[in-house]
C-alpha positions as CSV (number, residue, x, y, z in Angstrom):
1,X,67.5,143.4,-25.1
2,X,69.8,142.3,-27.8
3,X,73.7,141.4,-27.3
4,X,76.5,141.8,-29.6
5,X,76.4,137.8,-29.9
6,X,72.6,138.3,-31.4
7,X,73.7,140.3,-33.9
8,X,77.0,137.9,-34.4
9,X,75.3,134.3,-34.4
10,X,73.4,135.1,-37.8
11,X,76.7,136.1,-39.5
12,X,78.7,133.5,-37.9
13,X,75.9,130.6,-38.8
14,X,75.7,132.0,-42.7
15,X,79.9,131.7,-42.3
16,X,79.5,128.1,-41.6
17,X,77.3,127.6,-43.9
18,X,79.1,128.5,-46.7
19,X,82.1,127.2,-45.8
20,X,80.5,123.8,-45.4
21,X,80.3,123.7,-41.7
22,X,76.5,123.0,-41.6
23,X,76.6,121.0,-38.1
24,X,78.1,123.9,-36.7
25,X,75.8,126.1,-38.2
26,X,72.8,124.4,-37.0
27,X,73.8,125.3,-34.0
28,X,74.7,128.9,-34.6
29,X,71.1,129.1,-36.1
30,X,69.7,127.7,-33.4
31,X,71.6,129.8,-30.8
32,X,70.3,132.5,-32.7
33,X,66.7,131.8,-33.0
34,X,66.4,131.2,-29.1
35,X,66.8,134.9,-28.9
36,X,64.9,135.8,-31.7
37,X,62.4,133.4,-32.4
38,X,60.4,136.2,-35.1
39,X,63.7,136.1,-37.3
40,X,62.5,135.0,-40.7
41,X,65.4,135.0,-42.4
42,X,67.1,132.7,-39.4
43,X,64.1,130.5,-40.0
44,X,65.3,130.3,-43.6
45,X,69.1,129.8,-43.1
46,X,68.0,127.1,-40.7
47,X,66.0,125.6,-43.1
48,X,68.5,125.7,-46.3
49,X,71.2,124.3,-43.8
50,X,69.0,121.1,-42.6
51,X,67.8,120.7,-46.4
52,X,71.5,120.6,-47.5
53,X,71.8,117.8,-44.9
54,X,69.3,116.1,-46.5
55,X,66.9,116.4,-44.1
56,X,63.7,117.6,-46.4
57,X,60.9,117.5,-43.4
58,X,63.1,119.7,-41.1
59,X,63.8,121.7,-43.8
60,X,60.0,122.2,-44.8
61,X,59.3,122.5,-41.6
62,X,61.4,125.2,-41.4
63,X,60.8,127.1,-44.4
64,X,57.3,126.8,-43.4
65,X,58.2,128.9,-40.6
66,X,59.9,131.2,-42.1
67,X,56.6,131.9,-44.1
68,X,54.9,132.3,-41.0
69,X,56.7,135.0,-39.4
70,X,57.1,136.8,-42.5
71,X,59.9,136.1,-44.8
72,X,60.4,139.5,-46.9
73,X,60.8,137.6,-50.2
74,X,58.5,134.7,-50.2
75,X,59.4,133.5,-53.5
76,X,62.5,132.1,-52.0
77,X,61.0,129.6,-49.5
78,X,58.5,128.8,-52.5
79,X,61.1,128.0,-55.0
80,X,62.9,125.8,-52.5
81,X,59.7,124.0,-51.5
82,X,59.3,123.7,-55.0
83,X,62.7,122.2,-55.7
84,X,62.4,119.7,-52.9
85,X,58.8,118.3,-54.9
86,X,60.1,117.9,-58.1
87,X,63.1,116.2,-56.9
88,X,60.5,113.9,-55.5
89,X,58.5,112.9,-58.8
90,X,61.3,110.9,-60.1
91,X,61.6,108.7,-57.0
92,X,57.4,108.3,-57.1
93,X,57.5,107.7,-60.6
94,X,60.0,104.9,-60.5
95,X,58.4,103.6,-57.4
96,X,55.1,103.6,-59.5
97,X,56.8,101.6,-62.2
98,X,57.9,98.8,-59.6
99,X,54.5,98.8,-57.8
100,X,51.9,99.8,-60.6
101,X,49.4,98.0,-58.8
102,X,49.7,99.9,-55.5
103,X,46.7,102.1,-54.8
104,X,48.1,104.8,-52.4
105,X,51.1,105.0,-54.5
106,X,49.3,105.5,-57.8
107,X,47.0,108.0,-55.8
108,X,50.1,110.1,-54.6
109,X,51.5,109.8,-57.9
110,X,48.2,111.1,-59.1
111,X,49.1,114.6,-56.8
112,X,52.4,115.0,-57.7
113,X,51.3,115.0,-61.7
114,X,49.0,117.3,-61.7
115,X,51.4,120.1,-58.9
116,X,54.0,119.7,-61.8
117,X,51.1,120.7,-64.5
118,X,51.2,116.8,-65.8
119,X,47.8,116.8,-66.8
120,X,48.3,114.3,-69.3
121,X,50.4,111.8,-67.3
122,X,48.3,112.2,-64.0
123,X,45.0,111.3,-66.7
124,X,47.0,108.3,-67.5
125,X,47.9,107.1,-63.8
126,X,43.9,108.0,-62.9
127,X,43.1,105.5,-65.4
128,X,45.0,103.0,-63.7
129,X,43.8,103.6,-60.4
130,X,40.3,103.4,-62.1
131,X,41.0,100.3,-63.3
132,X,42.1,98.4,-60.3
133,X,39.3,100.1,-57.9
134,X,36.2,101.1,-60.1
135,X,34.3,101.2,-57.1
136,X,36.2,103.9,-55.7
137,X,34.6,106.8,-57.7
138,X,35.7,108.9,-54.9
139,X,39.6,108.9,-55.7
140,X,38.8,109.9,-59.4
141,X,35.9,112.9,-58.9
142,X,38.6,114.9,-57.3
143,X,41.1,114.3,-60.1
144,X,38.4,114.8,-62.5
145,X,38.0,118.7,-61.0
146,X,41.4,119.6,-61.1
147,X,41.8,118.8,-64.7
148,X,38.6,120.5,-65.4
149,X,40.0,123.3,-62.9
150,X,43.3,123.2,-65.0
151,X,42.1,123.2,-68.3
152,X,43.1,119.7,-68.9
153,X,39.5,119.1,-70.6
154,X,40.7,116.2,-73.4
155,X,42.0,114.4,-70.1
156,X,39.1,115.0,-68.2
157,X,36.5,113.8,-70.6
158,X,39.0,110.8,-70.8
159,X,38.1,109.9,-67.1
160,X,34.9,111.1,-67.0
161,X,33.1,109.3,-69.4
162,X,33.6,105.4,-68.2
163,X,32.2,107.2,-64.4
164,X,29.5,108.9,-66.5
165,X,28.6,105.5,-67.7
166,X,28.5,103.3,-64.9
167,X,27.3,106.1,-62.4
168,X,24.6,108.0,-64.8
169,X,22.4,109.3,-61.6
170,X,25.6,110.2,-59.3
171,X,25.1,113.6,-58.4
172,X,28.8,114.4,-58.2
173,X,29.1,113.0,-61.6
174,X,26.5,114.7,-63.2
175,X,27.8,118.3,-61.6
176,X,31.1,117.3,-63.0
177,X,30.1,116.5,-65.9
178,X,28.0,120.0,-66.2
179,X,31.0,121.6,-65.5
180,X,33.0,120.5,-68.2
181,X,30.3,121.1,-70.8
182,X,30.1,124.6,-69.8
183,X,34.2,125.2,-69.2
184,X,34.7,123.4,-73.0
């Protein structure tokens, strides 16, 4: 059964929040939620309160949540997510610049090019992971599909044609390479 403080909390943590107060609404979030753990939209206040704090997984976390248990309008929770990643590719790009050679970090770079629609770029940093580990055909088939996926096809010839060459009877290759012919 709900109290007047149930129905007080929300208000009073959204308060807080906009007055800058955001420890204190944390808490006012929180006290909420432990009556009403279904709240979406508390999930979601929660979440832009933590992410202010600069606390992006417990903000994710959050807004993840607030997918979960139905947020009304999506889109919000989306566009935030979406916010926190590209704030991210600068940071992974000048990381990349400072450690080209790094494998994982080239590989995540890799991710965060083509979510941002950086065909061309993540073509460029695939080449470079190619490069240093030719061996590992497996790190570039999947990059490979997306671009073909994304309509990236100038860029995805550009990788696939040095795999094509070394690997002519890989299966995975020859499928990809199928693929492209028929989606150009």
């Amino acid at each position: 059964m709900a109290t007047a403080t149930d129905h007080i909390l929300p208000q009073l943590a959204d308060a807080l929040t906009k007055k800058g107060h955001y420890n204190e609404a944390l808490l006012r979030f929180e006290q909420a939620l432990a009556s009403d753990r279904s709240n979406a939209e508390l999930w979601f206040g929660l979440a832009q309160t933590w992410l202010v704090l600069g606390q992006e997984s417990k903000g994710a976390a959050n807004l993840y949540r607030a997918l979960d248990v139905g947020l009304t309008q999506p889109t919000r929770a989306l566009k935030l997510l979406a916010s926190m990643f590209q704030e991210s590719l600068e940071p992974a790009r000048a990381a990349l610049e400072r450690y080209p050679n790094d494998i994982a970090l080239l590989a995540l770079n890799i991710e965060f090019e083509l979510a941002h629609g950086n065909g061309t770029r993540a073509c460029s940093v695939a080449q470079r992971l190619f490069e240093l580990t030719p061996e590992r055909v497996d790190l570039i088939i999947p990059v490979i599909q997306k671009l073909i996926d994304d309509d990236w096809h100038a860029e995805a010839r550009t990788l696939i044609e040095p795999l094509a060459h070394n690997n002519p009877e890989d299966p995975e290759i020859v499928l990809l390479v199928d693929t492209l012919s028929a989606s150009s």
